[in-house]
MMTF fields as JSON, N, C-alpha, C and O atoms, coordinates in Angstrom:
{
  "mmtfVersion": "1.0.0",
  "mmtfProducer": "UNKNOWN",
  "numBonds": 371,
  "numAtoms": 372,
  "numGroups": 93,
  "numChains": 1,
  "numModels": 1,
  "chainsPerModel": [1],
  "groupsPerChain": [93],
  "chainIdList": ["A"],
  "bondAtomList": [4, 2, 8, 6, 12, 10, 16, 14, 20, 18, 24, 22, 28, 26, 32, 30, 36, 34, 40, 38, 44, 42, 48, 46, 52, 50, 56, 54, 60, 58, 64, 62, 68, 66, 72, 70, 76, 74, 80, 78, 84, 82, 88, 86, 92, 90, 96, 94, 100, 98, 104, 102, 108, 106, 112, 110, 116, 114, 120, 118, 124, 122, 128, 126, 132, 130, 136, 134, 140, 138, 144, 142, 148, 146, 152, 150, 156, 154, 160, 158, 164, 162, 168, 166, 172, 170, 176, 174, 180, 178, 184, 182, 188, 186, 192, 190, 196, 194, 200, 198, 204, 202, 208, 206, 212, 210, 216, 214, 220, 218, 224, 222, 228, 226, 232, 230, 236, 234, 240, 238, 244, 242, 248, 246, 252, 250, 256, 254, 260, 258, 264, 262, 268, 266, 272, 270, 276, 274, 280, 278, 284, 282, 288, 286, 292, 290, 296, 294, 300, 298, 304, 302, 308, 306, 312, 310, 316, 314, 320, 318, 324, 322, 328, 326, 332, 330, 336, 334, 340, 338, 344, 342, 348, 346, 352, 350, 356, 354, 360, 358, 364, 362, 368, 366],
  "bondOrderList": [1, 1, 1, 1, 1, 1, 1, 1, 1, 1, 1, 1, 1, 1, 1, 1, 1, 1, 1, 1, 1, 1, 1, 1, 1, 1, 1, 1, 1, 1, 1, 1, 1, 1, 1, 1, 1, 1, 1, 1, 1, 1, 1, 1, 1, 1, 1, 1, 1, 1, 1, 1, 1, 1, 1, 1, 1, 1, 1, 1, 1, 1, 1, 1, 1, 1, 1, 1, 1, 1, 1, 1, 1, 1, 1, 1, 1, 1, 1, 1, 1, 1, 1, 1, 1, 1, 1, 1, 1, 1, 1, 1],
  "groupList": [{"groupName": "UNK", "atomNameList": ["N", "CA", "C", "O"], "elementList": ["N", "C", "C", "O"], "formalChargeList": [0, 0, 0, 0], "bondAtomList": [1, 0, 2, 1, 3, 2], "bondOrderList": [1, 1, 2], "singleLetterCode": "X", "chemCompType": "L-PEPTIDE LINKING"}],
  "groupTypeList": [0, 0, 0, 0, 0, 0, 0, 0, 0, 0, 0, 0, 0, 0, 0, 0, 0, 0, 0, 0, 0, 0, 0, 0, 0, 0, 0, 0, 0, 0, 0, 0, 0, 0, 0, 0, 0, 0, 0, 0, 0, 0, 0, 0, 0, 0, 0, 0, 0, 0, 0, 0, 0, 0, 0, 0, 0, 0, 0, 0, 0, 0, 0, 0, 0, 0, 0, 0, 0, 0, 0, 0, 0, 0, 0, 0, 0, 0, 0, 0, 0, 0, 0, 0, 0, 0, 0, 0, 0, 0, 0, 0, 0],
  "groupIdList": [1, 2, 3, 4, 5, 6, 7, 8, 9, 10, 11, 12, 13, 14, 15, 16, 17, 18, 19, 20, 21, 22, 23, 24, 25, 26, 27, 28, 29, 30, 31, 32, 33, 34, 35, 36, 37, 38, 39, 40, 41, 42, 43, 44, 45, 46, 47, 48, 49, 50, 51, 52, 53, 54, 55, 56, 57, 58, 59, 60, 61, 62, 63, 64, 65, 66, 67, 68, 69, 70, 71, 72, 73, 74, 75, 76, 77, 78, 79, 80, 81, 82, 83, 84, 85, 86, 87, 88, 89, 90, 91, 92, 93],
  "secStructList": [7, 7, 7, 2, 2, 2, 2, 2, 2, 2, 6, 6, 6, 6, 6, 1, 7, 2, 2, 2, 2, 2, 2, 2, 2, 2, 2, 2, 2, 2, 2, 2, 2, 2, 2, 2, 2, 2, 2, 2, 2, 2, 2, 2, 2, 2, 2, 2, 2, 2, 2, 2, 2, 2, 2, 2, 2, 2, 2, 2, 2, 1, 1, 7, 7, 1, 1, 7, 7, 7, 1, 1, 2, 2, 2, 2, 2, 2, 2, 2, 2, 2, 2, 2, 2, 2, 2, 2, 2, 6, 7, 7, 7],
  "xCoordList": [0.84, 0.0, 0.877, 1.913, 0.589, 1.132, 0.607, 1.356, -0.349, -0.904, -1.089, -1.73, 0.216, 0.451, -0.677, -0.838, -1.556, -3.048, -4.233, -5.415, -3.942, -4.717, -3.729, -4.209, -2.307, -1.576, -1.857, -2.155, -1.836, -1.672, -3.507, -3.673, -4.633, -5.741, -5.613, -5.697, -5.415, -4.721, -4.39, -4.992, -2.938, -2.669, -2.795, -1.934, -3.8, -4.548, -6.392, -7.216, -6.588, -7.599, -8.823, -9.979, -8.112, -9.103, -9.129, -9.91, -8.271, -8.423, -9.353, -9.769, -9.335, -10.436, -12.1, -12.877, -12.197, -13.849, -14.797, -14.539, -15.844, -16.865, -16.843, -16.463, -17.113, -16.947, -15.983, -16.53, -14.614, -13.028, -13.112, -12.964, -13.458, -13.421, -15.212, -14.822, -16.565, -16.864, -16.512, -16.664, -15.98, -15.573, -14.428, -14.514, -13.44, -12.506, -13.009, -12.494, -13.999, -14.804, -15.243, -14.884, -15.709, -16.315, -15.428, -15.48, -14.26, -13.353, -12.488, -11.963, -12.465, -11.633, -13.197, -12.914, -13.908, -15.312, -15.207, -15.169, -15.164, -15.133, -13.405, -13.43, -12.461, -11.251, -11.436, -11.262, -11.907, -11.873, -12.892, -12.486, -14.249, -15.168, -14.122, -13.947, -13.678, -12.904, -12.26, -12.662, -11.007, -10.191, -10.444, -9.611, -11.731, -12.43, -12.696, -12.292, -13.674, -14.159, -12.964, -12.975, -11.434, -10.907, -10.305, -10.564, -9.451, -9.774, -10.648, -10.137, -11.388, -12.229, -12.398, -12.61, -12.356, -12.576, -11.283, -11.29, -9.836, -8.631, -8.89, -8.843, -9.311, -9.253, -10.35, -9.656, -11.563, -12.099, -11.379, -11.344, -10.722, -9.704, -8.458, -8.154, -8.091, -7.069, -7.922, -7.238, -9.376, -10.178, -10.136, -9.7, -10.602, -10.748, -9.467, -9.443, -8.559, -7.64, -6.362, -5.533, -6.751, -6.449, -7.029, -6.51, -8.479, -9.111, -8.961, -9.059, -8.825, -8.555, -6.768, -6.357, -6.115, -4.252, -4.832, -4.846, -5.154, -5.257, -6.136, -5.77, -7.083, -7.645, -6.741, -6.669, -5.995, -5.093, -3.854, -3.346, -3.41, -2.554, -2.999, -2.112, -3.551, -4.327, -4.229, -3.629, -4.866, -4.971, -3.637, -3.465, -2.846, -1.219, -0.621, 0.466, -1.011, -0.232, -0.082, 0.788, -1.508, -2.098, -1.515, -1.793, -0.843, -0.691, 1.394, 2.242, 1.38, 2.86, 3.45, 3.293, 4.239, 4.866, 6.393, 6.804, 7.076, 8.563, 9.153, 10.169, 8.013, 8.601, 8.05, 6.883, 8.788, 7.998, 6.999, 7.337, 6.072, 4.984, 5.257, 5.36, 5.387, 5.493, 4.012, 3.007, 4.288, 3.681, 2.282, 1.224, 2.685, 1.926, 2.188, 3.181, 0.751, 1.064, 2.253, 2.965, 2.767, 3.992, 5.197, 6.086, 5.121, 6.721, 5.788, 6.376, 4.902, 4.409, 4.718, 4.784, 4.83, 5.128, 6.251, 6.445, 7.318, 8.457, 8.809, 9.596, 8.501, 8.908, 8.532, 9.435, 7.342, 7.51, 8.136, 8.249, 8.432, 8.989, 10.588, 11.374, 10.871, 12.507, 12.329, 12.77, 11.56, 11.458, 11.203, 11.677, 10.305, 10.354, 11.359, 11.775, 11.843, 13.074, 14.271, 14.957, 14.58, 15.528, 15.197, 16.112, 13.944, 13.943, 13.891, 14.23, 13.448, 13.821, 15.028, 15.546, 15.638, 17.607, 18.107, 19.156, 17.592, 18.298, 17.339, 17.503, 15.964, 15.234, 16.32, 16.902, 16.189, 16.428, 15.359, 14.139, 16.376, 15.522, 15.363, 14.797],
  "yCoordList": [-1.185, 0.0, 1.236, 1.248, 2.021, 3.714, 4.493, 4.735, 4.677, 5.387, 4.862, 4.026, 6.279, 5.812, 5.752, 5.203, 6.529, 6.421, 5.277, 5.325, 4.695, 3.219, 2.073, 0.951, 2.336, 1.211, 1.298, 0.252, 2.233, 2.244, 1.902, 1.384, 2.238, 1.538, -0.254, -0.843, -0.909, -1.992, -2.728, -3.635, -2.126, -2.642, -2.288, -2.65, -1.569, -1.562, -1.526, -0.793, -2.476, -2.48, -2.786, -2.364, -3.762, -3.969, -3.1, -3.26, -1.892, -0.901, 0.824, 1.752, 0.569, 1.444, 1.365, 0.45, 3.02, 2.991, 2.46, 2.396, 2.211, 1.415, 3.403, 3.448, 4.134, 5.438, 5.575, 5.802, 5.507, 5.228, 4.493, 4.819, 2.879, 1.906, 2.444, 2.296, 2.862, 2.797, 3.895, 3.789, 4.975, 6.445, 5.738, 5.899, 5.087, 4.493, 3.361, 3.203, 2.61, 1.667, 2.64, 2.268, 3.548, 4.63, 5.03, 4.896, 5.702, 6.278, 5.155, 5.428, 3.873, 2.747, 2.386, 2.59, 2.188, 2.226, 3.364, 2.968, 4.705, 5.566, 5.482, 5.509, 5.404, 4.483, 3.733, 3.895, 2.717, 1.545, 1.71, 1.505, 2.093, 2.872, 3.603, 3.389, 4.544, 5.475, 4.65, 4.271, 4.176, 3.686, 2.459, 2.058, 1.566, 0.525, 1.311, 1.117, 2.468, 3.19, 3.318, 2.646, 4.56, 5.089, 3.377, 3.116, 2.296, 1.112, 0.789, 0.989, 0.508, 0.172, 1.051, 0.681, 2.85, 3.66, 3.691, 3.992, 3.242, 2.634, 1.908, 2.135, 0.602, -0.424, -0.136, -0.064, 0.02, 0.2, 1.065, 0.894, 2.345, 3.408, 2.101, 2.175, 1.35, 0.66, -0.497, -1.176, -0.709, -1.604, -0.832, -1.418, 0.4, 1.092, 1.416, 1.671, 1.363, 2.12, 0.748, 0.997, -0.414, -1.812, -1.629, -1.507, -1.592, -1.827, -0.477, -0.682, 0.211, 1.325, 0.968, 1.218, 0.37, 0.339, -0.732, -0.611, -1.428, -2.919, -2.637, -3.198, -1.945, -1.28, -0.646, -0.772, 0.194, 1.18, 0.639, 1.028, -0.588, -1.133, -2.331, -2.452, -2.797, -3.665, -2.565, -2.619, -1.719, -0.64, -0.131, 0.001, 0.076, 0.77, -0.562, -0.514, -1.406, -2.921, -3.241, -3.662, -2.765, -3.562, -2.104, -1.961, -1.434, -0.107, -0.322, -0.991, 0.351, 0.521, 1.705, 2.848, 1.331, 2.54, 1.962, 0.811, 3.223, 3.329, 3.692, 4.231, 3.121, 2.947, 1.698, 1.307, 1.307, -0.008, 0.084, 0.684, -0.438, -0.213, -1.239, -2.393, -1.118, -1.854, -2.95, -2.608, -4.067, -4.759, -4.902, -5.343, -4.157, -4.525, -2.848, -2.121, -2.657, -1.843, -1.81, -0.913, -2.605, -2.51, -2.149, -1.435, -2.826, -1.964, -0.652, 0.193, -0.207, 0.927, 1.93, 3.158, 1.372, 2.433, 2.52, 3.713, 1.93, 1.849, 2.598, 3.526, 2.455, 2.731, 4.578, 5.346, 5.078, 6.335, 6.863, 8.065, 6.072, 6.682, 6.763, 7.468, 6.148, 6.243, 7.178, 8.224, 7.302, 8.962, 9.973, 11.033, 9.818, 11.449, 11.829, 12.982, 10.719, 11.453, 11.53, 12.55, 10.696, 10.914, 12.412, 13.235, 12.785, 14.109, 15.066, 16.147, 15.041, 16.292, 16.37, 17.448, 15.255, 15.5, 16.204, 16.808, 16.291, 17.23, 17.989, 18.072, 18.821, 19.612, 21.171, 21.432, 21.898, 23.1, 23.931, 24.002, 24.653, 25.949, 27.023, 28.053],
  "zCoordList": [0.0, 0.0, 0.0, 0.665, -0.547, -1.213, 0.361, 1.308, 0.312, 1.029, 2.823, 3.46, 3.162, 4.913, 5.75, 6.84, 4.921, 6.402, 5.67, 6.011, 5.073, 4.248, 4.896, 5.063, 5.281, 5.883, 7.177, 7.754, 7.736, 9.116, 9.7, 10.805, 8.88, 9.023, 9.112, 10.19, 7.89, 7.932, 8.819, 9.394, 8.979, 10.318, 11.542, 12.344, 11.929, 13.324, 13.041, 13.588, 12.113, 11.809, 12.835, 12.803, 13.863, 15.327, 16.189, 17.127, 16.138, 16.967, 16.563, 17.257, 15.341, 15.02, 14.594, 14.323, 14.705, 15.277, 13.606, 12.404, 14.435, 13.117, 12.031, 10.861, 12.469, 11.847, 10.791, 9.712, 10.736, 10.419, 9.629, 8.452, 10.115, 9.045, 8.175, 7.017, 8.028, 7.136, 5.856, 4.639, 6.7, 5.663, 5.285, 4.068, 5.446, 4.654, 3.689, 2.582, 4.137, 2.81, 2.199, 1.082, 2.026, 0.978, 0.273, -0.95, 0.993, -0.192, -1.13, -2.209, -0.485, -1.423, -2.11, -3.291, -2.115, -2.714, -3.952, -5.117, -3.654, -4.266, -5.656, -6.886, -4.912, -5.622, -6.76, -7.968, -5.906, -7.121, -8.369, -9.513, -8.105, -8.815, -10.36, -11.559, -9.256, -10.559, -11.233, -12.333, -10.615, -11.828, -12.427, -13.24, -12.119, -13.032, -14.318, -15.465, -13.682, -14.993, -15.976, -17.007, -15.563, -16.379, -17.112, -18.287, -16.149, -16.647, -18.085, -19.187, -17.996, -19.135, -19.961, -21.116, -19.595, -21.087, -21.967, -23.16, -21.03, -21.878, -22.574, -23.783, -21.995, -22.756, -24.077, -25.092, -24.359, -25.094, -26.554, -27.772, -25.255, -26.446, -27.3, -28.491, -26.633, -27.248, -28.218, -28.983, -28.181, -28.348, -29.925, -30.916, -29.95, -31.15, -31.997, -33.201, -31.251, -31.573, -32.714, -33.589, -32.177, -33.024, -34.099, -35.208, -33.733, -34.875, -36.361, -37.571, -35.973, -36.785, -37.541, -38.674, -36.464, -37.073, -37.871, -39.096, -37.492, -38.432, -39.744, -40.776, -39.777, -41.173, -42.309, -43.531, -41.206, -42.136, -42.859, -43.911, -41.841, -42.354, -43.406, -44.251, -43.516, -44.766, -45.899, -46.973, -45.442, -46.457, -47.324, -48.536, -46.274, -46.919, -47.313, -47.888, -47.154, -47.065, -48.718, -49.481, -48.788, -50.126, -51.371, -52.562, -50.655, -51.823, -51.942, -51.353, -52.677, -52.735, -52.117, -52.545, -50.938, -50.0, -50.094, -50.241, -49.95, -50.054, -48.233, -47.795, -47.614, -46.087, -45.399, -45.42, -44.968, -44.109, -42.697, -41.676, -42.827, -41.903, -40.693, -41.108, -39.423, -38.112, -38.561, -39.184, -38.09, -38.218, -37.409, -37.857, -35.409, -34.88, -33.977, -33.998, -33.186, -32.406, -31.937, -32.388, -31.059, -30.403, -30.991, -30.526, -32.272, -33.534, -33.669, -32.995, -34.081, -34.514, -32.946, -32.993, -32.028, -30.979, -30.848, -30.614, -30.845, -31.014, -32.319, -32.132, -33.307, -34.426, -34.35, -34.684, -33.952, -33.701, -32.237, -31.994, -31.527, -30.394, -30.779, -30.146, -31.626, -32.378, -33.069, -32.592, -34.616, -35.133, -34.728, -35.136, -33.737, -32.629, -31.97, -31.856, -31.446, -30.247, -31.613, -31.54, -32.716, -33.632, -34.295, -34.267, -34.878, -35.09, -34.309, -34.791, -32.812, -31.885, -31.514, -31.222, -31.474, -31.75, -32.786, -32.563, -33.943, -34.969, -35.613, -36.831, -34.943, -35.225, -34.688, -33.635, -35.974, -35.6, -34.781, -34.924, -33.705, -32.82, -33.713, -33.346]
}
């Protein structure tokens, strides 16, 4: 656990009041809530976001290009995280 006053509940969990422990079930209630949500509106974004690379690349696949296309998200992130930082190295100010 990150958080010193979520550990220190924890571990003196028999010594605190029913008050303490339910406002602390609320806010890990309230917690987990959130980041299920942001959770799943990722995943969905990455849900769309396949489906769109994998279109485009069929698409450029099937055409004649004079650059090679990453095969999969993961070369395609790589592959622009190398041309960005390679061109902000020799972008003029």
């Amino acid at each position: 656990m990150n958080n010193p006053k979520l550990k220190e509940i924890y571990e003196n969990i028999d010594k605190k009041s029913n008050k303490e422990l339910a406002t602390t079930l609320i806010g890990l209630k309230n917690d987990f809530d959130g980041i299920k949500e942001t959770v799943l509106k990722l995943t969905t974004t990455l849900e769309e976001i396949e489906i769109t690379y994998d279109k485009v690349y069929a698409e450029l696949n099937g055409s004649e290009l004079l650059i090679q296309i990453p095969s999969d998200i993961s070369e395609l992130i790589y592959f622009l995280n190398f041309n960005l930082s390679f061109n902000s190295a020799y972008t003029l100010s």
